[in-house]
C-alpha positions in Angstrom: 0.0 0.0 0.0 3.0 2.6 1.1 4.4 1.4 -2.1 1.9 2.7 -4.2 2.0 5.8 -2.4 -1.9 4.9 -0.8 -2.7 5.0 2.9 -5.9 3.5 3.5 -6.8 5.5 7.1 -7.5 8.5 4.8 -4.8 10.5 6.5 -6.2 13.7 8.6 -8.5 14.7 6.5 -10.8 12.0 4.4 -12.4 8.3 5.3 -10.4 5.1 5.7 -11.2 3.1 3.0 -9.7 -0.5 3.3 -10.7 -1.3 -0.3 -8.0 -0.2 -2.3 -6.4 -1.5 -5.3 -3.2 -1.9 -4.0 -4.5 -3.7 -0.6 -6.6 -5.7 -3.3 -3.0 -6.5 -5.2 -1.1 -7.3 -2.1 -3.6 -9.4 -0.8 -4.3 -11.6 -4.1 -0.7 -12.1 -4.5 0.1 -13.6 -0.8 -2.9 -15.6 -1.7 -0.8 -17.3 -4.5 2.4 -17.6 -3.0 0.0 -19.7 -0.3 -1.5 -21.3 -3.0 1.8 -22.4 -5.0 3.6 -23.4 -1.8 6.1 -20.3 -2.2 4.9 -18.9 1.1 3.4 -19.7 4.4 1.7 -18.8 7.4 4.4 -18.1 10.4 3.8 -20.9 12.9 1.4 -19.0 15.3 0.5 -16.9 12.7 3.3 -14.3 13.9 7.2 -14.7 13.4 7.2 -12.2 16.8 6.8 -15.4 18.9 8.3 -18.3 19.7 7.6 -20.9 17.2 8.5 -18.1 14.6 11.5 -18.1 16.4 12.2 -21.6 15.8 10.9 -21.9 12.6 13.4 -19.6 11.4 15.8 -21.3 13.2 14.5 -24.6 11.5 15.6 -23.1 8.2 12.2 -23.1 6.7 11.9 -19.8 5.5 14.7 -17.8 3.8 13.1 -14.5 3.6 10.6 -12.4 5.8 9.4 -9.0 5.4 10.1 -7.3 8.9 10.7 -3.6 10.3 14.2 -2.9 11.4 12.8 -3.5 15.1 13.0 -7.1 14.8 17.0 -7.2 14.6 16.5 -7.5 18.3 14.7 -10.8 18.3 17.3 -12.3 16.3 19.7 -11.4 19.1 17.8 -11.9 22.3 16.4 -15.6 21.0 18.6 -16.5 18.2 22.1 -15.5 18.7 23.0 -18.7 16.5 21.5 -17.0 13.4 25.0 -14.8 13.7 26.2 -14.1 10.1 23.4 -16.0 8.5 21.7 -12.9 8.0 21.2 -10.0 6.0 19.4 -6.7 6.1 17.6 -5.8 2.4 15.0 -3.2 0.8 11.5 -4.9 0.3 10.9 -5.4 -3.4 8.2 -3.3 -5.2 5.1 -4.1 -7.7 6.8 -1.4 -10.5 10.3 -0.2 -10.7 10.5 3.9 -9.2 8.3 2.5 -6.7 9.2 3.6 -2.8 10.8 0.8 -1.3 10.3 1.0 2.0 7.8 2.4 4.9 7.6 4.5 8.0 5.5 2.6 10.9 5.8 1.3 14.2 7.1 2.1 17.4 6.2 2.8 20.6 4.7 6.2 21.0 6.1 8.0 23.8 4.2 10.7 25.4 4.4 13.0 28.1 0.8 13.1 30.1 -1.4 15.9 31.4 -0.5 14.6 34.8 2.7 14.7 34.7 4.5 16.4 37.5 6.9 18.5 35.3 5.6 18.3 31.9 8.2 20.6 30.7 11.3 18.3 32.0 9.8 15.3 30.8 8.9 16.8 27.3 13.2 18.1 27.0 13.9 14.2 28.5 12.3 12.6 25.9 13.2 15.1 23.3 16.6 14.1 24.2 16.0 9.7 24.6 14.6 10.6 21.3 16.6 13.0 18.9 19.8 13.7 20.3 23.1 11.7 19.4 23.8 10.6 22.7 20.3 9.3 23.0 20.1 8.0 19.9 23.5 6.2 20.7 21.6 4.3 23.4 18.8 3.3 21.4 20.9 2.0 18.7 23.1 0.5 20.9 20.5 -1.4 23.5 17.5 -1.7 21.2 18.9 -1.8 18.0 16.0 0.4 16.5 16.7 2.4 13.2 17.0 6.1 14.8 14.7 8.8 14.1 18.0 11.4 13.6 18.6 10.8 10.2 22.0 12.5 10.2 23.5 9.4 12.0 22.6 7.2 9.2 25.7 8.3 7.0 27.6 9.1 10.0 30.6 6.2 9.6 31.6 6.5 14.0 27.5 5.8 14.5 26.6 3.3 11.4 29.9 1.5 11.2 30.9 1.2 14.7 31.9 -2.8 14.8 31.7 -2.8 18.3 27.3 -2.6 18.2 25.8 -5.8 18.5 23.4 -5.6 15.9 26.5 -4.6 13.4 28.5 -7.6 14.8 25.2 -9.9 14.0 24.3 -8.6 10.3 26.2 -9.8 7.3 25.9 -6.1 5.9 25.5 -2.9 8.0 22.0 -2.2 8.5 22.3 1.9 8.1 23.7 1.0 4.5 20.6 -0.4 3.9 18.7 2.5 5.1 21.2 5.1 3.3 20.5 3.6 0.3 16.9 3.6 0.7 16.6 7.2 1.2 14.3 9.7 2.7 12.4 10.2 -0.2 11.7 6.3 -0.9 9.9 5.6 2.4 6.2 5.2 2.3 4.2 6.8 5.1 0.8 5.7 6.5 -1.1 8.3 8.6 -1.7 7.5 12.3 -4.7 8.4 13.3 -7.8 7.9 15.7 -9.4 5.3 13.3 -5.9 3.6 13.1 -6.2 1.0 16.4 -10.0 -0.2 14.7 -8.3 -0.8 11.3 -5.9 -3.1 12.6 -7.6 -4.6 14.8 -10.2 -6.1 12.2 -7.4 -6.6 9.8 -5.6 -9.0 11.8 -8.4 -10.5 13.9 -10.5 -11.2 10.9 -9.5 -10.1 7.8 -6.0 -11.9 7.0 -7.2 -14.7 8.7 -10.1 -15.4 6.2 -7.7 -14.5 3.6 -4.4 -15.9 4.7 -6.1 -18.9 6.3 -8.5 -20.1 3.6 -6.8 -19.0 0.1 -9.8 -19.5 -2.0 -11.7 -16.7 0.3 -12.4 -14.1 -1.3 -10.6 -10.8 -1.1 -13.5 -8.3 -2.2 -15.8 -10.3 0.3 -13.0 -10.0 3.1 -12.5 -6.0 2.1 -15.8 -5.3 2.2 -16.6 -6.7 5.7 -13.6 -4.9 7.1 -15.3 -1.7 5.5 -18.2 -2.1 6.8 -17.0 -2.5 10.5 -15.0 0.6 10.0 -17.5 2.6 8.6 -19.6 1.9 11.7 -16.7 3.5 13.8 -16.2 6.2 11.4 
């Protein structure tokens, strides 16, 4: 969907509208890698957990399509999978397509409530943004960092002594540098964003995923209706 430059939660300003053509595309196409034996449902049905884990370590799937935040699983459950590993851009549905997309994490707020909003807000500013914060994150949690300047920066990227650079065949803030800014999709995050998902994966991709003659439209259309109700 990012790919094709869509975003299905209508952003700030129109509907969500789950039924697009390139939710339609991606769909119909993991339905024949299913189909064909190509693919497969994750053991589970997530590769966050732990028969993903070992099914990954069982050398049944060679590829996975998974934000930069996973590099810590591999780590924390599969320190054998050390130089079997590397980091890539997603392939795209047309050539001059974006490659990649901006979602995830954990949002971090400062409450109403808080006792000192105002030191909170500069401490999180700094966890957040700043090199020495950023440094920690890297570091510890192995998340792709939000400052963008430290993604060419060859101390930060290419420091051998990280954990996450020690476990990758390839640096993974190669990857990113290569991908660009201005090849990262973006989906809009807003207050219609936590029903969306929530039918999507409770219901949709598992009529779709689970039975691969269901059909797509039919599966589209009931997620649209439910959302339209909360809309």
């Amino acid at each position: 969907m990012a790919e094709y430059g869509d975003d299905w939660t209508g952003g700030f300003e129109g509907p969500a509208n789950v039924q697009l053509d390139s939710v339609k595309e991606m769909l119909s196409m993991q339905q024949s890698w299913l189909k064909s034996g190509f693919a497969e449902v994750s053991p589970d049905g997530h590769v966050d957990l732990e028969a993903g884990f070992q099914n990954i370590m069982d050398r049944n799937i060679v590829s996975f399509p998974k934000a930069m935040w996973y590099m810590s699983r591999f780590t924390n459950y599969m320190p054998d999978e050390k130089g079997n590993w590397y980091i890539a851009k997603c392939p795209v549905f047309k050539e001059g397509q974006k490659c990649s997309v901006g979602v995830g994490g954990t949002g971090t707020v400062v409450t109403q409530q808080s006792a000192n909003k105002e030191l909170a807000a500069e401490f999180t500013c700094w966890a957040k943004m700043s090199e020495a914060g950023e440094q920690h994150i890297w570091d510890t949690l192995g998340f792709d960092v939000c400052n963008t300047a430290l993604w060419g920066d060859e101390a930060f990227a290419h420091d051998d002594n990280n954990q996450y650079n020690q476990f990758f065949i390839n640096y993974p803030y190669d990857v990113l540098s290569d991908i660009g800014m201005d090849n990262i999709g973006k989906i809009s995050v807003v207050s219609i964003s936590p029903t969306i998902n929530e039918y999507l994966c409770t219901t949709t991709l598992n009529e779709v995923l689970e039975d691969p003659d269901y059909s797509i439209d039919d599966a589209l259309q009931e997620a649209q209706d439910a959302i339209d109700m909360e809309q």
